[in-house]
DRENDO-1510 file (C-alpha; in Angstrom, 1 decimal, always signed):
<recs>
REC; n; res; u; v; w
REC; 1; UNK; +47.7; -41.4; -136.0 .
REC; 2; UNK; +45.1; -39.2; -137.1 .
REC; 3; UNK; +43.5; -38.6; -140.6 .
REC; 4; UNK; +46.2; -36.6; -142.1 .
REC; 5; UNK; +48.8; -39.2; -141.4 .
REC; 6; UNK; +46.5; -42.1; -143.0 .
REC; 7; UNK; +46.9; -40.7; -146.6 .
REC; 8; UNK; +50.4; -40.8; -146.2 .
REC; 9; UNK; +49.9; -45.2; -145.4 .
REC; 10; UNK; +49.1; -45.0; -149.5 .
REC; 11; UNK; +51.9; -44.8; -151.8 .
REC; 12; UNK; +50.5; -44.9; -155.5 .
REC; 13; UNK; +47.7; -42.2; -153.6 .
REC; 14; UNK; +47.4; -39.3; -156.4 .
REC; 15; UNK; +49.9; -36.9; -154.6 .
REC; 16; UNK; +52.4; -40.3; -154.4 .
REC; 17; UNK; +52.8; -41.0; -157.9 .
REC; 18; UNK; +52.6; -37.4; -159.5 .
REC; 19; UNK; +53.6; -34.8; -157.0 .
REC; 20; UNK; +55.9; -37.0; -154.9 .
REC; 21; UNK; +58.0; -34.3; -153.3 .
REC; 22; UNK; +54.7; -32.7; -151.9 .
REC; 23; UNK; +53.7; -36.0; -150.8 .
REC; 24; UNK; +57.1; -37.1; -148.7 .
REC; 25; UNK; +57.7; -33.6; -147.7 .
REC; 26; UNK; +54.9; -34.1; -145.7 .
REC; 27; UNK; +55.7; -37.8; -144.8 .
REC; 28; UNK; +59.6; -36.5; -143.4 .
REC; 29; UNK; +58.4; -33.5; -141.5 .
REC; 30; UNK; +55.9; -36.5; -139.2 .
REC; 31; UNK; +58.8; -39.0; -139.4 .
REC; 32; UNK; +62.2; -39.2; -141.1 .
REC; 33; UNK; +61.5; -42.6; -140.8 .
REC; 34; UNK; +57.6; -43.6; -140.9 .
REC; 35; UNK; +55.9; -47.2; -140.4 .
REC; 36; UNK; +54.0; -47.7; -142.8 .
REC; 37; UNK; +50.7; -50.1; -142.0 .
REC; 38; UNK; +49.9; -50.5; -146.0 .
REC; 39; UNK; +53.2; -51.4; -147.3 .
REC; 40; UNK; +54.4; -52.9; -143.8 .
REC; 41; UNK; +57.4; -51.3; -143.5 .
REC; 42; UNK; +59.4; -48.3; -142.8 .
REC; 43; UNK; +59.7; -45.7; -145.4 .
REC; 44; UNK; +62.7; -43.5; -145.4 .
REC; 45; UNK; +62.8; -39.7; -146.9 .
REC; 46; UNK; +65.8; -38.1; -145.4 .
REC; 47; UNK; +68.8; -38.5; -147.2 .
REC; 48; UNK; +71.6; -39.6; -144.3 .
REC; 49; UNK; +69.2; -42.1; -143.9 .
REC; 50; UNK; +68.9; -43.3; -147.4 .
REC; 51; UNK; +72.5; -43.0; -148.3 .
REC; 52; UNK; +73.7; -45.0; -145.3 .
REC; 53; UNK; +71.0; -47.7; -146.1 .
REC; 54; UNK; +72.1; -48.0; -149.5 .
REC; 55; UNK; +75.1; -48.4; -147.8 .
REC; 56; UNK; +74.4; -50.7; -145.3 .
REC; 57; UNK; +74.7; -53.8; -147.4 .
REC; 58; UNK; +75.2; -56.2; -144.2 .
REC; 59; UNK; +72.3; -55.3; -142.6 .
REC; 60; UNK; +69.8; -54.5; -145.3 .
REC; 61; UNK; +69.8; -57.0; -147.8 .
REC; 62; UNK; +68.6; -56.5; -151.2 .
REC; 63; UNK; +67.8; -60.3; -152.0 .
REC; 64; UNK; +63.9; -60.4; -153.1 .
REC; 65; UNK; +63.6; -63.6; -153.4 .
REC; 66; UNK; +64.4; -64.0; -149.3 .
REC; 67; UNK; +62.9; -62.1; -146.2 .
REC; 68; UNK; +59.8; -60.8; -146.3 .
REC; 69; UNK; +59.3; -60.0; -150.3 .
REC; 70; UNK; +60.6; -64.1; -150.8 .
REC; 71; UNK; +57.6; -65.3; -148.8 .
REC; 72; UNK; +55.6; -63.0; -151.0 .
REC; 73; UNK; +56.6; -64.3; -154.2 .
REC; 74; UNK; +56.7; -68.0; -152.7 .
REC; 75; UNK; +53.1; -68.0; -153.0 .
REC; 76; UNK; +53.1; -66.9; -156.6 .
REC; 77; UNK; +56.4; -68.1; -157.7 .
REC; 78; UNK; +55.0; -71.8; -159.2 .
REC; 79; UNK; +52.6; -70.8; -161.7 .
REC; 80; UNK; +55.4; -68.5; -163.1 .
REC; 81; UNK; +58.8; -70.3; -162.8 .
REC; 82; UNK; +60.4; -68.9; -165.7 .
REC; 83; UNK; +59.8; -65.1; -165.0 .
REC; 84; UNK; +60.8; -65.8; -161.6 .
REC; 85; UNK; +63.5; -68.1; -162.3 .
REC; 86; UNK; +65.5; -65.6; -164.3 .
REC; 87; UNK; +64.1; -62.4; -162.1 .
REC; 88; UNK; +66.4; -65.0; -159.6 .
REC; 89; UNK; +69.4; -64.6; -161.4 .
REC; 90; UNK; +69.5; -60.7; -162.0 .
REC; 91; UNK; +72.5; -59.8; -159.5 .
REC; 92; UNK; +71.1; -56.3; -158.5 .
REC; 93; UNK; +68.6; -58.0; -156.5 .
REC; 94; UNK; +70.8; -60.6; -154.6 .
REC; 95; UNK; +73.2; -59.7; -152.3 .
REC; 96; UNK; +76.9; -61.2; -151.5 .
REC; 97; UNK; +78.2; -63.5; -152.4 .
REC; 98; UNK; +76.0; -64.1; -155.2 .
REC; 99; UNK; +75.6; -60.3; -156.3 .
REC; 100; UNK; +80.0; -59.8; -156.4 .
REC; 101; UNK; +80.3; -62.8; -158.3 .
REC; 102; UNK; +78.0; -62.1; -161.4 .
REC; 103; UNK; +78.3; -57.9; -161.0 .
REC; 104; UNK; +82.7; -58.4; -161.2 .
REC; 105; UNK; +82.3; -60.4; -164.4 .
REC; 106; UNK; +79.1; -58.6; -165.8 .
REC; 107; UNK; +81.7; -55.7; -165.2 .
REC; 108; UNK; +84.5; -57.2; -166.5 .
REC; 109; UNK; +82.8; -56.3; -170.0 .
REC; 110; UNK; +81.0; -53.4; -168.8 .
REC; 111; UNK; +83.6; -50.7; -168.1 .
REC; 112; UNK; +83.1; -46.9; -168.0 .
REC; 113; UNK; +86.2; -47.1; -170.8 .
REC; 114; UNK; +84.4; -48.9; -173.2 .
REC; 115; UNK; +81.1; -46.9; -172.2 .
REC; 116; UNK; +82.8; -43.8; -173.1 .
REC; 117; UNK; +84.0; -44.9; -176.2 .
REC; 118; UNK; +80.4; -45.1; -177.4 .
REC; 119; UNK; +80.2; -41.2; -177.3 .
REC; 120; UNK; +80.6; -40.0; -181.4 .
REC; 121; UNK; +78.1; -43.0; -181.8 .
REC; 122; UNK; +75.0; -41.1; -179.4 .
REC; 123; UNK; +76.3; -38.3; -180.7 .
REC; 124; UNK; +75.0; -38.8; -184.1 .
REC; 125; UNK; +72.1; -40.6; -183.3 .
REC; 126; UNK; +70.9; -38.2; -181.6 .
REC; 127; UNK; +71.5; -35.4; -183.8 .
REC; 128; UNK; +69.6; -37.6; -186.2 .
REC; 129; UNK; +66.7; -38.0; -183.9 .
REC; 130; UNK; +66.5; -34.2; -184.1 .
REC; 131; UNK; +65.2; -33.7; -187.4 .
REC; 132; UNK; +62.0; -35.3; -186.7 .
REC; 133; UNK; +61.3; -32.4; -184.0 .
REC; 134; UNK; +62.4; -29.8; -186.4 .
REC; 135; UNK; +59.0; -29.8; -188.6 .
REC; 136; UNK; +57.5; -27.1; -185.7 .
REC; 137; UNK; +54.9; -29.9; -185.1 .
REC; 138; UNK; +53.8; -31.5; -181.5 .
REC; 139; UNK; +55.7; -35.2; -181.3 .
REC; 140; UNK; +55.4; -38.1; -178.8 .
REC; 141; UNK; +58.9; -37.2; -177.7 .
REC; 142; UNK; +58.7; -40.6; -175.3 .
REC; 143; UNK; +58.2; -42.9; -178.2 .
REC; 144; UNK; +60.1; -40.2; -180.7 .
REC; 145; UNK; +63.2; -39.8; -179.4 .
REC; 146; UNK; +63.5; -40.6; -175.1 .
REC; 147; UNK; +62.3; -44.7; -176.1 .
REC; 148; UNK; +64.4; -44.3; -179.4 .
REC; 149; UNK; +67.8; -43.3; -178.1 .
REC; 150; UNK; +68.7; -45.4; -175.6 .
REC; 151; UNK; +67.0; -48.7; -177.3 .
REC; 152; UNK; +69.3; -48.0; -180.1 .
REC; 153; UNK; +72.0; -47.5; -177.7 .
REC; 154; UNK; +71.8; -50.8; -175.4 .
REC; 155; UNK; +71.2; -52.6; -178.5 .
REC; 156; UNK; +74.3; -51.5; -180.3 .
REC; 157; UNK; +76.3; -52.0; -177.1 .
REC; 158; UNK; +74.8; -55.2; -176.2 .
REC; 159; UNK; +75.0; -56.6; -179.6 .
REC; 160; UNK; +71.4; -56.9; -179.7 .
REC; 161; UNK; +70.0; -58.0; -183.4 .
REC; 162; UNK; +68.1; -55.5; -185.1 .
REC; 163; UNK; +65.2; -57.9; -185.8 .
REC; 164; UNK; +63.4; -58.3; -182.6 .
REC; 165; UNK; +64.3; -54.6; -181.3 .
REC; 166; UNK; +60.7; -53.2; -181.9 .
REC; 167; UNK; +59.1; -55.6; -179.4 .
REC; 168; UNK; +61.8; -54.1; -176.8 .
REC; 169; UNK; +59.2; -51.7; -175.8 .
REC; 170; UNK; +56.5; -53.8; -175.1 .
REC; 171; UNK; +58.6; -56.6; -173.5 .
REC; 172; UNK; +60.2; -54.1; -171.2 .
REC; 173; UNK; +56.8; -52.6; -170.3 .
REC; 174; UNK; +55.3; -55.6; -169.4 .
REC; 175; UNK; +58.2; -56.8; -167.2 .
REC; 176; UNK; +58.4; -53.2; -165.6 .
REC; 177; UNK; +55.0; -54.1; -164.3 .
REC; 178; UNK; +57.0; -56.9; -161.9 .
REC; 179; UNK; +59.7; -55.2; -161.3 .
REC; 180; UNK; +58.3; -52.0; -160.8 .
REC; 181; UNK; +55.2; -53.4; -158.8 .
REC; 182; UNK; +52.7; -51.3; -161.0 .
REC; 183; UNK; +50.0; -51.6; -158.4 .
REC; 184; UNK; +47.0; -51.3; -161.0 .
REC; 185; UNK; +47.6; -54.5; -163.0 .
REC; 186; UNK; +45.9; -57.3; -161.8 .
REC; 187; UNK; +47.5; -59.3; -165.1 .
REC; 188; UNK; +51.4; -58.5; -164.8 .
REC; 189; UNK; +52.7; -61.7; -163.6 .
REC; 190; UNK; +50.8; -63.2; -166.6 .
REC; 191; UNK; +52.2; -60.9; -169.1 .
REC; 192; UNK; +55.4; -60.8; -167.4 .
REC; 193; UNK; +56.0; -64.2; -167.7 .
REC; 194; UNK; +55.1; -64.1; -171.6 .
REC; 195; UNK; +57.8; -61.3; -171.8 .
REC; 196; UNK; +60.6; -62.6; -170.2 .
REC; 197; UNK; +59.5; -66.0; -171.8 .
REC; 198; UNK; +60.5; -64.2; -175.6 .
REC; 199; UNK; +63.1; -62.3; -174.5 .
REC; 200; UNK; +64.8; -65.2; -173.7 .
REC; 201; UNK; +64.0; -67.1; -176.6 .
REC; 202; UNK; +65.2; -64.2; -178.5 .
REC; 203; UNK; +69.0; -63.6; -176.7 .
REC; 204; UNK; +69.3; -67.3; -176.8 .
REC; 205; UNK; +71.0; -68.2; -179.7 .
REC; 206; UNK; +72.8; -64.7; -179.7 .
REC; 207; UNK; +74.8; -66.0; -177.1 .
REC; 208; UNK; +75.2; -68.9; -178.2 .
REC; 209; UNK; +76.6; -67.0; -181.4 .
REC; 210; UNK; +78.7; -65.2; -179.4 .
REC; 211; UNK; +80.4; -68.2; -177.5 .
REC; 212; UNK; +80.9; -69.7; -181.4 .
REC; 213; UNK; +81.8; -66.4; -182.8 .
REC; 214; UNK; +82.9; -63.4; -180.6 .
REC; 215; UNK; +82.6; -60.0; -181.7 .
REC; 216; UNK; +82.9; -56.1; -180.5 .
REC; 217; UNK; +80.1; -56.1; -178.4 .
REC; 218; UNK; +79.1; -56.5; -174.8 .
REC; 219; UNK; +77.5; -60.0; -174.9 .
REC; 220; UNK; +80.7; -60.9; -176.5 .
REC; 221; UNK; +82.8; -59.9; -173.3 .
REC; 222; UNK; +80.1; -61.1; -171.0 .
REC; 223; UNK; +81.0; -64.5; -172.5 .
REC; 224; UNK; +84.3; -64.2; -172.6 .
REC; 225; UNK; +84.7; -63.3; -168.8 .
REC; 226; UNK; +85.8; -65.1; -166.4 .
REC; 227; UNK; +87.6; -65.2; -162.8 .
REC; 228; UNK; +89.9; -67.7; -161.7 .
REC; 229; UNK; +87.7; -70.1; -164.2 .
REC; 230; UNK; +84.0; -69.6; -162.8 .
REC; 231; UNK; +82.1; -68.5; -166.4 .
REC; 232; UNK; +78.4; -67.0; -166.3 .
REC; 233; UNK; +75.9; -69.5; -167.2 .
REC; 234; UNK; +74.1; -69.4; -170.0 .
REC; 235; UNK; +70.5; -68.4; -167.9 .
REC; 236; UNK; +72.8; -66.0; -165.8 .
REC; 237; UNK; +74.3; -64.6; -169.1 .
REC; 238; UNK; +70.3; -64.2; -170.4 .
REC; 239; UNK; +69.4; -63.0; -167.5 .
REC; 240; UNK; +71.6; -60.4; -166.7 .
REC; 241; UNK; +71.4; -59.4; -170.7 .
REC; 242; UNK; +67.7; -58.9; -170.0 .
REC; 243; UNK; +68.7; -56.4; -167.0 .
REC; 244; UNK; +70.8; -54.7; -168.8 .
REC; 245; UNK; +68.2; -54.4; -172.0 .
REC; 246; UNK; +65.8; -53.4; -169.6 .
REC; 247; UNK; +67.8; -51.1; -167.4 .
REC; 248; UNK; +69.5; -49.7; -169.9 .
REC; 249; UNK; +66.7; -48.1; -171.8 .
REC; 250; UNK; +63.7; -47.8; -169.5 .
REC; 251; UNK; +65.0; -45.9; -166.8 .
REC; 252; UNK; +66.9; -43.5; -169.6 .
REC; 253; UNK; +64.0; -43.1; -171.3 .
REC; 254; UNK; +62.4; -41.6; -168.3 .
REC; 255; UNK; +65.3; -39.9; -167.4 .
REC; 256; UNK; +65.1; -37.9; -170.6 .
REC; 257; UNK; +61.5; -37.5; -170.4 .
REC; 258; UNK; +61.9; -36.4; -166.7 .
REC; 259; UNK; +64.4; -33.5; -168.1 .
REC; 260; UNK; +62.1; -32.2; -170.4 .
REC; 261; UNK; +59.5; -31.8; -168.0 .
REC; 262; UNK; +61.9; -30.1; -165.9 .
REC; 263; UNK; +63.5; -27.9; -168.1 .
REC; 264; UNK; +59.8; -26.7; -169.1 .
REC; 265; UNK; +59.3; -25.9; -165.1 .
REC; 266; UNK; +62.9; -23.6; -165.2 .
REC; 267; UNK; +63.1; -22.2; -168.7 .
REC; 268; UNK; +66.0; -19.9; -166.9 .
REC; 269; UNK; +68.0; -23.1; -166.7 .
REC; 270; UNK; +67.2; -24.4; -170.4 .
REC; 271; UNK; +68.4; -20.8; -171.5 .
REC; 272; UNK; +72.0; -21.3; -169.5 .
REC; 273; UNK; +72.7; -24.4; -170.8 .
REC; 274; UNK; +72.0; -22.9; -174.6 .
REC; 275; UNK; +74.2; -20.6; -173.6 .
REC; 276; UNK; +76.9; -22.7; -172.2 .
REC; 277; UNK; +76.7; -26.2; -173.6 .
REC; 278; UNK; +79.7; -27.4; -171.2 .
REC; 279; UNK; +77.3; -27.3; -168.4 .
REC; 280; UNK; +75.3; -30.7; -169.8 .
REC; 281; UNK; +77.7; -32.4; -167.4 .
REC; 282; UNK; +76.3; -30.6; -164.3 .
REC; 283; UNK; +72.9; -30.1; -165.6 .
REC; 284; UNK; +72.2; -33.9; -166.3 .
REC; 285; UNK; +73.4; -34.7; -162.5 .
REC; 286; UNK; +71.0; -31.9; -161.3 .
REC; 287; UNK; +68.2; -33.5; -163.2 .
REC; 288; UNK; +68.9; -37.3; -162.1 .
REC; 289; UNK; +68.6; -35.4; -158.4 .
REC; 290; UNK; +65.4; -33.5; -159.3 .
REC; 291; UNK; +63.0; -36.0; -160.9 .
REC; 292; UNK; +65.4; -39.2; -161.3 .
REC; 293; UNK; +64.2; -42.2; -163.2 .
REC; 294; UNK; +63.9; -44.4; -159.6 .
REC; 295; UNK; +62.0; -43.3; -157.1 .
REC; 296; UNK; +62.6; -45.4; -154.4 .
REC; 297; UNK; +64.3; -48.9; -153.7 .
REC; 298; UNK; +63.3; -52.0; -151.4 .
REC; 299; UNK; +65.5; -53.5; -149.1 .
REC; 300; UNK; +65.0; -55.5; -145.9 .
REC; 301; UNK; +66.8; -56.1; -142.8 .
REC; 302; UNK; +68.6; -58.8; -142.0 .
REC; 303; UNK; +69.6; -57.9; -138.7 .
REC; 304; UNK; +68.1; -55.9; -135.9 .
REC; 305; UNK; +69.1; -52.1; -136.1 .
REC; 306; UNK; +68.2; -48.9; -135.2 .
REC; 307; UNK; +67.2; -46.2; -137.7 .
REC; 308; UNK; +66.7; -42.7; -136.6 .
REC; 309; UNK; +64.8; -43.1; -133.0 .
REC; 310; UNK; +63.3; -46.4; -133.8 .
REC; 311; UNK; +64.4; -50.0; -133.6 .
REC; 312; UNK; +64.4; -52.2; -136.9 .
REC; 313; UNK; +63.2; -55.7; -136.4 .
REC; 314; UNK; +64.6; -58.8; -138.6 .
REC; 315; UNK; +62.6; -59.1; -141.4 .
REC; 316; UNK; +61.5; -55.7; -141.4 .
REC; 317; UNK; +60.8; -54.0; -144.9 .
REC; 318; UNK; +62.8; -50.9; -145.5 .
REC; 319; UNK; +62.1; -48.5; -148.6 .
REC; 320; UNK; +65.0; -46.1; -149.6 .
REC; 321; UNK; +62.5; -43.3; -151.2 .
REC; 322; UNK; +65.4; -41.6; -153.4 .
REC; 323; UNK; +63.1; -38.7; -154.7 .
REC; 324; UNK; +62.7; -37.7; -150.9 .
REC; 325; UNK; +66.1; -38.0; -150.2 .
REC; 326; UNK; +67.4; -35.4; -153.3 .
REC; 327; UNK; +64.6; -33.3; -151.9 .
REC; 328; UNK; +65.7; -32.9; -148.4 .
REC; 329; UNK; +66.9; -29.7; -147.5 .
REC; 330; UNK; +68.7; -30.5; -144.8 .
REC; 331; UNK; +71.3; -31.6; -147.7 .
REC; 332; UNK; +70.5; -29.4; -150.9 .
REC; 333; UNK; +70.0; -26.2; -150.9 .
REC; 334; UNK; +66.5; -25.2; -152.4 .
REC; 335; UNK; +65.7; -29.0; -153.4 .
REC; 336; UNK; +62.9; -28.1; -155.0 .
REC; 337; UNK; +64.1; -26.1; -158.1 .
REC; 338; UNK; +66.4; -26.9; -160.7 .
REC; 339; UNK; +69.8; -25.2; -160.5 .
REC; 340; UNK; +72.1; -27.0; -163.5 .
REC; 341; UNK; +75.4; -25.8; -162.1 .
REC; 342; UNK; +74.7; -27.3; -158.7 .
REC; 343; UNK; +77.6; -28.6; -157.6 .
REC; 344; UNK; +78.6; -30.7; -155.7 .
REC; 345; UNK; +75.5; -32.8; -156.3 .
REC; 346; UNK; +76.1; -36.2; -154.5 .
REC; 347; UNK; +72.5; -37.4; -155.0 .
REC; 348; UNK; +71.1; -41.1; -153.9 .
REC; 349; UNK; +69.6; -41.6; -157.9 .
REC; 350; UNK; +71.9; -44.3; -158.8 .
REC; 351; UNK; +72.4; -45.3; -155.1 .
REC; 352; UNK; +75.8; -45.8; -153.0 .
REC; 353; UNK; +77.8; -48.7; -151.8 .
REC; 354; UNK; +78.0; -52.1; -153.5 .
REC; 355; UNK; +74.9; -51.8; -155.2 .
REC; 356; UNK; +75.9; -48.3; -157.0 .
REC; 357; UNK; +73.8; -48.7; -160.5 .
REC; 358; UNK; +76.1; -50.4; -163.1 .
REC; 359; UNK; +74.7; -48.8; -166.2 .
REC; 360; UNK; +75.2; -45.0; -164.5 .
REC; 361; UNK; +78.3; -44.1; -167.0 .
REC; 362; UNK; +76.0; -45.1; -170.0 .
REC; 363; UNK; +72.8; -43.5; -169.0 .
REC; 364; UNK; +74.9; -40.1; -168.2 .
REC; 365; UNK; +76.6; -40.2; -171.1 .
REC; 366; UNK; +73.0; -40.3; -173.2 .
REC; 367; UNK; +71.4; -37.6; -171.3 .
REC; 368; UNK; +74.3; -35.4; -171.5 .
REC; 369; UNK; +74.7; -35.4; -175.2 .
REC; 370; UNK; +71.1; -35.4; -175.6 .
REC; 371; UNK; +70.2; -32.5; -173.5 .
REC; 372; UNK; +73.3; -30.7; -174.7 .
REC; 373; UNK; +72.1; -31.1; -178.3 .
REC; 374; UNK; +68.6; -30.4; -178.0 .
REC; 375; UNK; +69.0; -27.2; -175.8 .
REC; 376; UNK; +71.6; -26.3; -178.7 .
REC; 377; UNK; +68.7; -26.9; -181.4 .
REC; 378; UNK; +66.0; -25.6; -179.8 .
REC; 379; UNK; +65.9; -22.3; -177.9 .
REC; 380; UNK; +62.1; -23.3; -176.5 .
REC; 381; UNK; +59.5; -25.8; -176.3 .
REC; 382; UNK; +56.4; -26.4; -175.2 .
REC; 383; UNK; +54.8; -29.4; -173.5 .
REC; 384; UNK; +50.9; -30.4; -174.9 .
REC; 385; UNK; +49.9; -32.5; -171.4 .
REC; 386; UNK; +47.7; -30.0; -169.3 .
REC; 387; UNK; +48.1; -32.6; -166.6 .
REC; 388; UNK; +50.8; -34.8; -166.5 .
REC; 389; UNK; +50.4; -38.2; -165.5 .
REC; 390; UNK; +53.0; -40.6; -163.8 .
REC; 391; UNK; +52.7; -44.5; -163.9 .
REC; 392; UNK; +50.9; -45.3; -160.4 .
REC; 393; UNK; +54.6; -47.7; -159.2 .
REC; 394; UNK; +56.1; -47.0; -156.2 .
REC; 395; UNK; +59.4; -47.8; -157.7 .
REC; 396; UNK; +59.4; -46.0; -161.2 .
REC; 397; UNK; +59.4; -42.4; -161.8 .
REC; 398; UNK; +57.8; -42.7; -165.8 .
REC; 399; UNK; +55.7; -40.6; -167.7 .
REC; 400; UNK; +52.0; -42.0; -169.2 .
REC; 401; UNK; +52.9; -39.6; -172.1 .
REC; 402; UNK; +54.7; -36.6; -173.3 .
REC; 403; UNK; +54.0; -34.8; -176.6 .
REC; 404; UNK; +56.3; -31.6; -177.0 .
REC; 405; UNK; +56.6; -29.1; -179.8 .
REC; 406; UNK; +60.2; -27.5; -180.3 .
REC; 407; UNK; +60.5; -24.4; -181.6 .
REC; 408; UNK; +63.9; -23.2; -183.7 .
REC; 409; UNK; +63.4; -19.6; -183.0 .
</recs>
């Protein structure tokens, strides 16, 4: 294939993790849909393609622990049973008719109605996550406030305990090394293991508080639900607490970082939604499109197909790249800039069909008061990083760092 075509075989290259649209801009104008002799699979950039394998649940499967990425983790799978035993039971990576059954009673708790009902509470919290960035000094605004906020928030929802919620970041880290595939850690199954280990040591007896003694949380409806008498397990109910815990922070927490970064790239657009706060709707959709928290999800097929002009074997790998998808301009119009009153913005971030990200509601409703508020507070800012530096995954989009100095005038 030639030289140039060889740099695109490496996914965590340079250009992959930190200037991704560069990188599968150039991968879609060779192939749409590209074999990949690294990975050993076919990587997909342009968007019909990802949306209609997102929605292709009966072909594609997204079961890791089956196909191709099952006989991967068979051979490692025995020296850590309980990271992989619970990794097992989170439904987002199992598909029917395992994934319907524990997503419609996860969901029987986990409503956009009782989401939205959580609004006055970020509200506040984030208006007192402000007052830290008001001294005209740099801050870490990743651990400050984009770690802080939704933490607090999946916490309060889940019914999380206070005690325990400062070892969410490291617990969360080290299992975003699995599930994110951070390609430069020879030691995350390890510390993977150890993490999901205390988490679930930790959410244990919560639940089991919770089947003694409901309350107005989450984990208390989790419990609660039921279908025609089939109950989540107790590892099923730990388990899928742990996604959500995880879910629910780390990929807002980049999401909110991401905005930042963006914003500081289009101060126009920072300036329009000062001026017209109503917009946070529309501007936190256009930043999930721009530099979303996922960059691209695995699936593999189940059946033979044919993608584009090439045929799909059984057991073939299949990554839907989401970033290259919300950058293709066959489908948006100037991808590559940030407009905040795009609309309509029907973007692949949260992904389509069966699989369509639970936690969405929650994670827009964060962003949007939080980019509402500090665009309200702050009429610029400035970003310390000369060189910004992504986390080399080929599933996360997340920031090594981000210190920021707002500025009230």
């Amino acid at each position: 294939m030639g030289q140039g075509s060889a740099d695109l075989d490496n996914l965590l290259s340079d250009e992959a993790v930190n200037r991704p649209e560069a990188f599968y801009a150039r991968l879609r104008a060779i192939d749409p849909v590209y074999w990949n002799r690294r990975w050993n699979g076919w990587i997909l950039t342009g968007y019909d393609d990802v949306a209609e394998g997102f929605r292709n649940h009966q072909n594609l499967s997204s079961d890791r622990f089956a196909g191709p990425f099952g006989e991967d983790l068979s051979a490692v799978s025995s020296d850590y049973q309980q990271l992989f035993g619970f990794l097992s039971k989170f439904f987002v990576w199992k598909d029917q008719p395992y994934h319907t059954r524990v997503r419609s009673l996860v969901n029987k708790a986990f409503t956009p109605r009782s989401v939205e009902v959580l609004r006055p509470r970020v509200r506040t919290l984030v208006r007192d996550l402000l007052a830290p960035l008001r001294a005209g000094s740099e801050v870490d605004f990743l651990a400050g406030f984009a770690f802080t906020l939704p933490v607090i928030v999946i916490g309060d929802y889940l019914g999380v305990p206070q005690e325990g919620r400062d070892n969410l970041r490291q617990w969360a880290e080290d299992l975003g090394s699995v599930i994110f595939v951070s390609g430069n850690d020879e030691d995350r199954m390890r510390k993977g293991d150890d993490a999901m280990g205390q988490l679930a040591d930790f959410l244990r007896p919560v639940i089991r508080d919770r089947r003694a003694d409901p309350r107005d949380d989450l984990l208390s409806g989790m419990v609660r639900a039921q279908d025609r008498g089939d109950f989540l397990s107790e590892d099923e109910l730990i388990a899928n607490t742990i996604l959500m815990v995880f879910a629910g922070h780390e990929t807002t927490m980049n999401l909110l970082a991401n905005g930042i970064v963006a914003f500081s790239r289009f101060p126009e657009q920072w300036a329009k939604l000062r001026g017209d706060r109503a917009l946070a709707a529309t501007a936190t959709e256009e930043i999930l499109r721009y530099d979303g928290p996922i960059r691209a999800m695995a699936r593999w097929a189940r059946e033979p197909m044919r993608i584009g002009r090439h045929d799909v074997a059984v057991g073939d790998r299949v990554l839907l790249v989401q970033h290259a998808a919300n950058h293709d301009p066959a489908r948006f119009t100037d991808p590559d800039s940030v407009d905040i009153t795009r609309w309509p913005n029907r973007h692949t971030t949260f992904g389509q069909g069966i699989h369509t990200c639970l936690g969405a509601p929650l994670a827009r409703l964060e962003a949007q008061e939080a980019f509402s508020a500090l665009a309200e507070a702050f009429p610029r800012f400035d970003i310390s990083e000369d060189t910004l530096a992504y986390v080399p995954n080929i599933v996360s989009r997340s920031l090594r760092s981000l210190h920021v100095t707002f500025g009230e005038q």
